[in-house]
Each structure stands twice: as structure tokens, then as C-alpha cells.
C-alpha positions in Angstrom: -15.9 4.0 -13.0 -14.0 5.3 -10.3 -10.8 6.8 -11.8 -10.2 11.0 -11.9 -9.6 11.2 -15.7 -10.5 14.8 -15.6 -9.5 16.9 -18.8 -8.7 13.7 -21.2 -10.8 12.6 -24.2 -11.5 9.4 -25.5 -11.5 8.0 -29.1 -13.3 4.8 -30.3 -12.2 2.4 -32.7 -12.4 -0.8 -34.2 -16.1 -1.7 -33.3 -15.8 0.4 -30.1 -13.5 -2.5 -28.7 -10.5 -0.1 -28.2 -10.3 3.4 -27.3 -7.6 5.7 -27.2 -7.2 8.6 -24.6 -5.9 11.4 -25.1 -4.8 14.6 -23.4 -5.1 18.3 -25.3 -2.2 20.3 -24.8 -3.7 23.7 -25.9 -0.3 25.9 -24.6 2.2 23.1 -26.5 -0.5 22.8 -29.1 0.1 19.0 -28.8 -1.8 15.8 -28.3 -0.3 13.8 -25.5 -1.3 9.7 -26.1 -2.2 8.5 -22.4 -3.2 5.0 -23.7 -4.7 2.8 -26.3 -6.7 -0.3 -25.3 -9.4 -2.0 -24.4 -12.0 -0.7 -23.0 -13.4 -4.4 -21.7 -13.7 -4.3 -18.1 -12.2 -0.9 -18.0 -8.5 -1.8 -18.3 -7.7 1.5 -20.0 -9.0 3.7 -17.7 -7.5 1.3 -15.3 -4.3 2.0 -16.9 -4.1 5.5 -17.9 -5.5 6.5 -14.0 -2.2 4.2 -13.0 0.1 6.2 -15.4 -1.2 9.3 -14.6 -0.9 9.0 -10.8 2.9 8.3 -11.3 3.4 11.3 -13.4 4.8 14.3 -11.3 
């Protein structure tokens, strides 16, 4: 794969088309939404690795 999505968890959905990652905020007890898509040709990890390496 090739991305650092280290710490996030993935759900599957709809025939295991789309997934959506996730990030557990324990300290906020929150879920933070990274991305929804689909997982064909890795374009959310593509995406959420994008996202994250723009976040500060």
C-alpha cells in the first residue's frame, strides 16, 4: 500500500466496495471521519494519507 495510516481503523460496507476510516479520539472521546470511499485501486487510502499529510 504504501501510505502511513498508522492509528486509523477501517469500516466496510456495502459489499466491501466502500470503506470508511476512521480515527479514535480516546482523550475527546470522539470519532474523527478521515474518509469514506472506495476502496478500488486504493483511492481512499490514497485520499485520507493526502488529507492527513496536510493536517498540522
Amino acid at each position: 500500500m504504501g501510505y502511513d495510516l498508522t492509528g486509523l481503523r477501517a469500516v466496510r460496507f456495502y459489499h466491501e466496495i466502500y470503506r470508511i476510516v476512521y480515527e479514535v479520539l480516546e482523550k475527546e472521546k470522539t470519532v474523527k471521519i478521515l474518509g469514506i470511499g472506495k476502496r478500488e485501486r486504493e483511492e481512499i487510502y490514497r485520499m485520507v494519507a493526502h488529507r492527513r499529510a496536510k493536517i498540522p
